[in-house]
N, CA, C and O atoms as a GROMACS GRO file, in nm:
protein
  356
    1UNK      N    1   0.084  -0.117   0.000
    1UNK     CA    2   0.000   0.000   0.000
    1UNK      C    3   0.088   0.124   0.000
    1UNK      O    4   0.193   0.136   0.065
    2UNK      N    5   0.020   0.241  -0.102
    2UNK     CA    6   0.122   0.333  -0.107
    2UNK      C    7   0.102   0.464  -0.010
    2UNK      O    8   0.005   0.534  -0.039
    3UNK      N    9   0.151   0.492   0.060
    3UNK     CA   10   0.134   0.613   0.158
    3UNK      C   11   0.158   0.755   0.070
    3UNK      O   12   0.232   0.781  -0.024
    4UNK      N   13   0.053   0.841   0.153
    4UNK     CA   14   0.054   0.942   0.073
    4UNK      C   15   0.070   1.089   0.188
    4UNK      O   16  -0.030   1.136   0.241
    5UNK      N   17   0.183   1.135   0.206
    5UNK     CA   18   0.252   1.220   0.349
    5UNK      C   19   0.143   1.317   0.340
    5UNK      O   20   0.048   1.309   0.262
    6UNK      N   21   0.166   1.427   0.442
    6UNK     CA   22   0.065   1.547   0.456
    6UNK      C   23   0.156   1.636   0.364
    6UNK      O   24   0.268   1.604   0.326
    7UNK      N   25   0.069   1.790   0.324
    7UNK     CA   26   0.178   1.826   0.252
    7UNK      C   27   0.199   1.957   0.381
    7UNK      O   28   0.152   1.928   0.491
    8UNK      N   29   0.254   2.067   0.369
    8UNK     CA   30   0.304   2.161   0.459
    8UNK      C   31   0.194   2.194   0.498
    8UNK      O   32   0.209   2.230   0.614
    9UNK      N   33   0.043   2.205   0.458
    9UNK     CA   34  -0.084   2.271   0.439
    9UNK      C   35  -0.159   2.206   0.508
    9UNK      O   36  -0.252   2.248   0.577
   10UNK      N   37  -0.116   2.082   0.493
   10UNK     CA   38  -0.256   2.011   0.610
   10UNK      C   39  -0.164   1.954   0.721
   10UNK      O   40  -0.215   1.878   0.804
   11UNK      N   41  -0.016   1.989   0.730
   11UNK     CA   42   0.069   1.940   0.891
   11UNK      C   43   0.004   2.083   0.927
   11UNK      O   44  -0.064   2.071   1.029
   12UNK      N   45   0.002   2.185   0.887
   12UNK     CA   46  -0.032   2.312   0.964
   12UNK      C   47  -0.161   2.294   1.027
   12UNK      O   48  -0.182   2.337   1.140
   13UNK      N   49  -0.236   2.240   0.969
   13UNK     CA   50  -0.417   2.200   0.981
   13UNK      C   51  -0.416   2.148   1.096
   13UNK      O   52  -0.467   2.197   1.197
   14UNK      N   53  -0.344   2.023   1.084
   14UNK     CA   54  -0.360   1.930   1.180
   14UNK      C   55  -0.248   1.994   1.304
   14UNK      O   56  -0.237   1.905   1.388
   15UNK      N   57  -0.191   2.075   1.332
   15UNK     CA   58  -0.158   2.100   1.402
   15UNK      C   59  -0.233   2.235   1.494
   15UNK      O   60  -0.222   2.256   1.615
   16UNK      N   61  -0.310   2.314   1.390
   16UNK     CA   62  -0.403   2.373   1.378
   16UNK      C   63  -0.536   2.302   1.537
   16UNK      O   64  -0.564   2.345   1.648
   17UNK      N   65  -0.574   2.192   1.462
   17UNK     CA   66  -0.677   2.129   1.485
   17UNK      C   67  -0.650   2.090   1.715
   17UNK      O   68  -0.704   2.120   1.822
   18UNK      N   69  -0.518   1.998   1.657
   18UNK     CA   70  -0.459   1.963   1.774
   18UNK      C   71  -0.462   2.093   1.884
   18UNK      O   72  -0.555   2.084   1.963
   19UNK      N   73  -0.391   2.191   1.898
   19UNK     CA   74  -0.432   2.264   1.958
   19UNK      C   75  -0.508   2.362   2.032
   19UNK      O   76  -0.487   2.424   2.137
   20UNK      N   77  -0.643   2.357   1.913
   20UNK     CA   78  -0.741   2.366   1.955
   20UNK      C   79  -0.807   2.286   2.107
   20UNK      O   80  -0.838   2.310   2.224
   21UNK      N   81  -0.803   2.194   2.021
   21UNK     CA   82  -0.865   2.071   2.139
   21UNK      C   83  -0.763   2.053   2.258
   21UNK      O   84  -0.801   2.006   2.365
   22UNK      N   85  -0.677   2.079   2.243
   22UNK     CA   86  -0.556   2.070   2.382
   22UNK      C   87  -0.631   2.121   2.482
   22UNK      O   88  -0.649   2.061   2.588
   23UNK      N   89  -0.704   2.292   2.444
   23UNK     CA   90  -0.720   2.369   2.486
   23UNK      C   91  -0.843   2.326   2.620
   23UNK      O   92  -0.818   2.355   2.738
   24UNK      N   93  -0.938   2.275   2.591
   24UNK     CA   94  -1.012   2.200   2.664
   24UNK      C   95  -1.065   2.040   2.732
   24UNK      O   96  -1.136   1.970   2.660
   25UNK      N   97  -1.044   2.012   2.810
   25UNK     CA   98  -1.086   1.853   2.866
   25UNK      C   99  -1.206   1.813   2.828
   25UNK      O  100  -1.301   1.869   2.884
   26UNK      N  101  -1.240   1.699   2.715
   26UNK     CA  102  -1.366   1.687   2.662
   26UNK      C  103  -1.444   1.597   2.772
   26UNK      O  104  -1.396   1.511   2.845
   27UNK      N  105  -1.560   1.637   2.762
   27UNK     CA  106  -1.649   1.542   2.842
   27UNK      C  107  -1.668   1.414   2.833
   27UNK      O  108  -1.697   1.338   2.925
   28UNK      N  109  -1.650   1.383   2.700
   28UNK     CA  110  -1.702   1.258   2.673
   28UNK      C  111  -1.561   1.156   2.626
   28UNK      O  112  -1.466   1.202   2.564
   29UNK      N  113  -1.571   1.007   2.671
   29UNK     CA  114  -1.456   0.943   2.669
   29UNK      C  115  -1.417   0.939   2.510
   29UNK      O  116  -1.511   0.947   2.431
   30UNK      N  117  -1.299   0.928   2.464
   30UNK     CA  118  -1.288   0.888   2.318
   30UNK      C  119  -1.306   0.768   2.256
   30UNK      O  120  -1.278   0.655   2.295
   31UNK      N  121  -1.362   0.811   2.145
   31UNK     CA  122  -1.433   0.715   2.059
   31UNK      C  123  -1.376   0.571   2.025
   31UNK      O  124  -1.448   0.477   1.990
   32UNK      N  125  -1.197   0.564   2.044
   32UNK     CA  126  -1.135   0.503   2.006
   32UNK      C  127  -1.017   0.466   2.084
   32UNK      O  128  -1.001   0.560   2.163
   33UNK      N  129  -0.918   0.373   2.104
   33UNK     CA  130  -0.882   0.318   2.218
   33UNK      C  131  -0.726   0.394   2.202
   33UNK      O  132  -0.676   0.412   2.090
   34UNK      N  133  -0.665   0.430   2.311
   34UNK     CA  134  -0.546   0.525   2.286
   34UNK      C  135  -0.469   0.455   2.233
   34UNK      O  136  -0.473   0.338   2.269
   35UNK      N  137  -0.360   0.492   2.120
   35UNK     CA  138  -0.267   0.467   2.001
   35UNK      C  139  -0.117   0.453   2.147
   35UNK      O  140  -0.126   0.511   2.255
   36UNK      N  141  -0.038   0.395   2.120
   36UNK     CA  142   0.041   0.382   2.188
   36UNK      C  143   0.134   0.496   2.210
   36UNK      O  144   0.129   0.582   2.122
   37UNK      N  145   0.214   0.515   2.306
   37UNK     CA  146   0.274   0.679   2.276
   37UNK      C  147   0.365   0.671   2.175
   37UNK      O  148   0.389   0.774   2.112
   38UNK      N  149   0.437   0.542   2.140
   38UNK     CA  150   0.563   0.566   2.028
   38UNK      C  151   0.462   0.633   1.891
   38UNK      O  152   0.512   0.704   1.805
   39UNK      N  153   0.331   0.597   1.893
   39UNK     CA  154   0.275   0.674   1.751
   39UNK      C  155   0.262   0.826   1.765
   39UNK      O  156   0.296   0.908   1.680
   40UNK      N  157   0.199   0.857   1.909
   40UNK     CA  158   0.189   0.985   1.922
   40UNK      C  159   0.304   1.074   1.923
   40UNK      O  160   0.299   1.183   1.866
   41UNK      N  161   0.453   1.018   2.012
   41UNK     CA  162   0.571   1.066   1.952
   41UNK      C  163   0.605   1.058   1.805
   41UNK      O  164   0.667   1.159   1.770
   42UNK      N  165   0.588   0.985   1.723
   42UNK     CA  166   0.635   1.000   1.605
   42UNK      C  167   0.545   1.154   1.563
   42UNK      O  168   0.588   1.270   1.557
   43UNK      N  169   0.419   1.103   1.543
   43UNK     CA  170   0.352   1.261   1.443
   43UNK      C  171   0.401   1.340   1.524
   43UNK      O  172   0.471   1.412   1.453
   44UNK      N  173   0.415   1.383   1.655
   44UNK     CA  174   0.467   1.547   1.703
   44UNK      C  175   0.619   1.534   1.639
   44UNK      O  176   0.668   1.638   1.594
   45UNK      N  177   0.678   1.441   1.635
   45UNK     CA  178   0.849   1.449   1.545
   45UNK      C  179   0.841   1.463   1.456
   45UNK      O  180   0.945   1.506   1.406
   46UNK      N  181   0.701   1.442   1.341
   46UNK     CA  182   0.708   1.433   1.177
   46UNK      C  183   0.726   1.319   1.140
   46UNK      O  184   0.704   1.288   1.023
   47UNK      N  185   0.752   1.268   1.192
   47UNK     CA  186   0.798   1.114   1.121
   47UNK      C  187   0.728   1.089   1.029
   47UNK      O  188   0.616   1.134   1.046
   48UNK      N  189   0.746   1.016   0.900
   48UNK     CA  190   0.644   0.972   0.821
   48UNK      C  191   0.589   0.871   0.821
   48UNK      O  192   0.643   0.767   0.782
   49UNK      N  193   0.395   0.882   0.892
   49UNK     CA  194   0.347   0.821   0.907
   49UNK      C  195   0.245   0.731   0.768
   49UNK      O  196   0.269   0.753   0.650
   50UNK      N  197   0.165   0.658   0.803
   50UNK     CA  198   0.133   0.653   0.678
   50UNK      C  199  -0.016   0.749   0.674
   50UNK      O  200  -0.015   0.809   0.781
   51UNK      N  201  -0.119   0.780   0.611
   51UNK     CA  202  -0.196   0.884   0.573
   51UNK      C  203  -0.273   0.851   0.688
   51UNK      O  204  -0.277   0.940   0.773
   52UNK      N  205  -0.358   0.712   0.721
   52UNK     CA  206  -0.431   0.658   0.788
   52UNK      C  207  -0.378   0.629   0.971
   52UNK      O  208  -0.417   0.630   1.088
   53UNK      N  209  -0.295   0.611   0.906
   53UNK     CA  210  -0.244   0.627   1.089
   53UNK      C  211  -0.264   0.814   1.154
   53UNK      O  212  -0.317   0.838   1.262
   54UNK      N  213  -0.215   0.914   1.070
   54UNK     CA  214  -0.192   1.044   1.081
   54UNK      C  215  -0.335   1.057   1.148
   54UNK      O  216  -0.356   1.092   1.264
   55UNK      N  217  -0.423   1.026   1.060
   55UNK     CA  218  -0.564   1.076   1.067
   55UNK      C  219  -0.615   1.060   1.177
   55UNK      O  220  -0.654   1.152   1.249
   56UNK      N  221  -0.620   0.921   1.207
   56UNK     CA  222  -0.630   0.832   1.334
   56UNK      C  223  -0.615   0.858   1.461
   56UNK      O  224  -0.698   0.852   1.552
   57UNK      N  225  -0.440   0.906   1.463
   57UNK     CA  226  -0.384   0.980   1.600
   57UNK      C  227  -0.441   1.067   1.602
   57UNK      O  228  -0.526   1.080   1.690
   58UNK      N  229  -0.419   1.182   1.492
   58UNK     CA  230  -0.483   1.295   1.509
   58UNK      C  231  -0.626   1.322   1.609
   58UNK      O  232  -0.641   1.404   1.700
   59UNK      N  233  -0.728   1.214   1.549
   59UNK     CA  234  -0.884   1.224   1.627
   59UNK      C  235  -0.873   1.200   1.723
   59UNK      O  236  -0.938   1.257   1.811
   60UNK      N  237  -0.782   1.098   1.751
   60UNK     CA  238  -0.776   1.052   1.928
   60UNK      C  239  -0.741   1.178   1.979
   60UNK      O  240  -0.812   1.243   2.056
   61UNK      N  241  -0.611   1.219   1.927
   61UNK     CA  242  -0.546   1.342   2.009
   61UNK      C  243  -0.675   1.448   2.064
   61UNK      O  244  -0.684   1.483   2.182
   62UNK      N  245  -0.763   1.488   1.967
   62UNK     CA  246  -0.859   1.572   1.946
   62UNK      C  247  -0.948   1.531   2.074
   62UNK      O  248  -0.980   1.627   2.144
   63UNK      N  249  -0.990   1.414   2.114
   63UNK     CA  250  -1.088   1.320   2.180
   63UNK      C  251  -1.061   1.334   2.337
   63UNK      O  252  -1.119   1.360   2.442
   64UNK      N  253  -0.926   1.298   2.282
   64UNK     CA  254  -0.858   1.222   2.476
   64UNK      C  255  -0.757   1.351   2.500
   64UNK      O  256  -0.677   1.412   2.428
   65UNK      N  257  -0.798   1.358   2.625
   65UNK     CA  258  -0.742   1.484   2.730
   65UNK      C  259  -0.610   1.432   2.758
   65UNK      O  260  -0.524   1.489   2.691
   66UNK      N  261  -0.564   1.339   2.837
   66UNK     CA  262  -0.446   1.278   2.817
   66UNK      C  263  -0.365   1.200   2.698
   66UNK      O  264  -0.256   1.159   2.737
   67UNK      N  265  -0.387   1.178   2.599
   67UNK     CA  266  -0.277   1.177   2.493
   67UNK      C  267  -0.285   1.318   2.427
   67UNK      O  268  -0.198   1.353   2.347
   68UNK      N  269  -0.382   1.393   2.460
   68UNK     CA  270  -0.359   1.555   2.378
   68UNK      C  271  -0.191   1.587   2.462
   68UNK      O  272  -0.086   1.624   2.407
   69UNK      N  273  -0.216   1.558   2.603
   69UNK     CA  274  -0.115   1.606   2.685
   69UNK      C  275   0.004   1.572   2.667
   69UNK      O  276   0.106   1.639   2.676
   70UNK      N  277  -0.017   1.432   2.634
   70UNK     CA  278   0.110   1.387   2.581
   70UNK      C  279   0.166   1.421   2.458
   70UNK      O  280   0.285   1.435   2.432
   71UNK      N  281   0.070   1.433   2.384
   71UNK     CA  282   0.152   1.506   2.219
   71UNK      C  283   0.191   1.629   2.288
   71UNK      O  284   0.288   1.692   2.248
   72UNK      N  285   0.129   1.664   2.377
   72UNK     CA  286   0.208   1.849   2.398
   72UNK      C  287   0.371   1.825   2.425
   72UNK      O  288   0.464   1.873   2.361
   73UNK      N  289   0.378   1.727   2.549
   73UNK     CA  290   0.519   1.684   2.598
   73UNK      C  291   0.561   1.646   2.496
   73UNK      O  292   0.679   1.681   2.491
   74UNK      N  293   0.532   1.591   2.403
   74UNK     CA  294   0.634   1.531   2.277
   74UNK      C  295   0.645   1.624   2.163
   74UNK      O  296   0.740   1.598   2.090
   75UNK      N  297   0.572   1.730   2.125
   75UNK     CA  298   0.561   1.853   2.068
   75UNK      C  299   0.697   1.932   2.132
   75UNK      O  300   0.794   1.947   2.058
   76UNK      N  301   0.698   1.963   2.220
   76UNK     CA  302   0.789   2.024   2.310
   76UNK      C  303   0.956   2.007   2.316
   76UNK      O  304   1.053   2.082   2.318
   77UNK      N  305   0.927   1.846   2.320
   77UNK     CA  306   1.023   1.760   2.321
   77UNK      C  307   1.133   1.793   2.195
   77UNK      O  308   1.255   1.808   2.195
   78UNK      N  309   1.034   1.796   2.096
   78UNK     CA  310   1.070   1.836   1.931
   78UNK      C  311   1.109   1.943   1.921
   78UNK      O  312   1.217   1.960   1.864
   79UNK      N  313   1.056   2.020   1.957
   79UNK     CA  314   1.052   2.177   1.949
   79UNK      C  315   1.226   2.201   2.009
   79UNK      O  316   1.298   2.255   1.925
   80UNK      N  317   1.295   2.165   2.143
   80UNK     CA  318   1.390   2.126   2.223
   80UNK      C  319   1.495   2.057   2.128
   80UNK      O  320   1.613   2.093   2.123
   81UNK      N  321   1.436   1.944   2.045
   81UNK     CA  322   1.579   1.929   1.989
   81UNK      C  323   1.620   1.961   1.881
   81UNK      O  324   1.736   1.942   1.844
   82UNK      N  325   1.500   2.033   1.792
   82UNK     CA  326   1.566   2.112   1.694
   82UNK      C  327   1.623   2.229   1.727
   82UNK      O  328   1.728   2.261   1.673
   83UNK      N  329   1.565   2.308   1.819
   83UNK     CA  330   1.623   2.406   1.871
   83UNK      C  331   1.812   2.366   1.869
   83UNK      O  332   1.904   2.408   1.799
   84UNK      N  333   1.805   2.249   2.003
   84UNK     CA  334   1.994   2.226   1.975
   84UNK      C  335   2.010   2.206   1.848
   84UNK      O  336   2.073   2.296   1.792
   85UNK      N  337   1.975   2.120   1.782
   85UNK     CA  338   2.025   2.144   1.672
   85UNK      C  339   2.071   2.288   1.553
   85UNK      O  340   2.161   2.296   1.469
   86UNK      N  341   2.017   2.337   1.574
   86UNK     CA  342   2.002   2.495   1.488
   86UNK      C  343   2.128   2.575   1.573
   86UNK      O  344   2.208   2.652   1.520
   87UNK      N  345   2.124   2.533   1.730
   87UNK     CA  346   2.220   2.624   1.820
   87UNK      C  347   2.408   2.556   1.764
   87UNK      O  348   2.510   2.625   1.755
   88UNK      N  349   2.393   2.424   1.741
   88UNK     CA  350   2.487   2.330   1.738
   88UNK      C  351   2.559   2.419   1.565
   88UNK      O  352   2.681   2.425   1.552
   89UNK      N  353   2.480   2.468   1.470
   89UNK     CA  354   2.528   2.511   1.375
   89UNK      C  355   2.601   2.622   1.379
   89UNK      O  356   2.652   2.666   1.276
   0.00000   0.00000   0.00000
């Protein structure tokens, strides 16, 4: 099966989206059973996921109050080592 990446336009979206929902603790449990954290670390790193997984995490993230939290810590995380990196140049 051929994977098809986000392009710059919809990582913005979906990052867009994600933060939104960070923003509040939803009432209702999520629809779908939490993705393990190595998935949720990968999309806050970029990693290339495949289209269907992206989507996937994404809604959970949106859903569940605690893996939103955790993409934040792993958002962060990212944010931290590109930073060294850029300082390292």
């Amino acid at each position: 099966m051929a994977s098809r990446y986000l392009s710059e336009e919809e990582e913005r979206e979906l990052g867009r989206i994600v933060r939104t929902a960070m923003k509040t603790k939803p009432s209702v449990p999520s629809s779908s059973p939490c993705p393990v954290p190595e998935t949720i670390r990968s999309l806050a790193f970029h990693e290339k996921l495949d289209t269907a997984t992206v989507e996937e995490v994404a809604l959970h993230v949106t859903e569940c109050y605690e893996c939103a939290m955790l993409a934040e810590k792993y958002v962060n995380e990212y944010r931290e080592e590109k930073k060294k990196k850029i300082e390292k140049k």
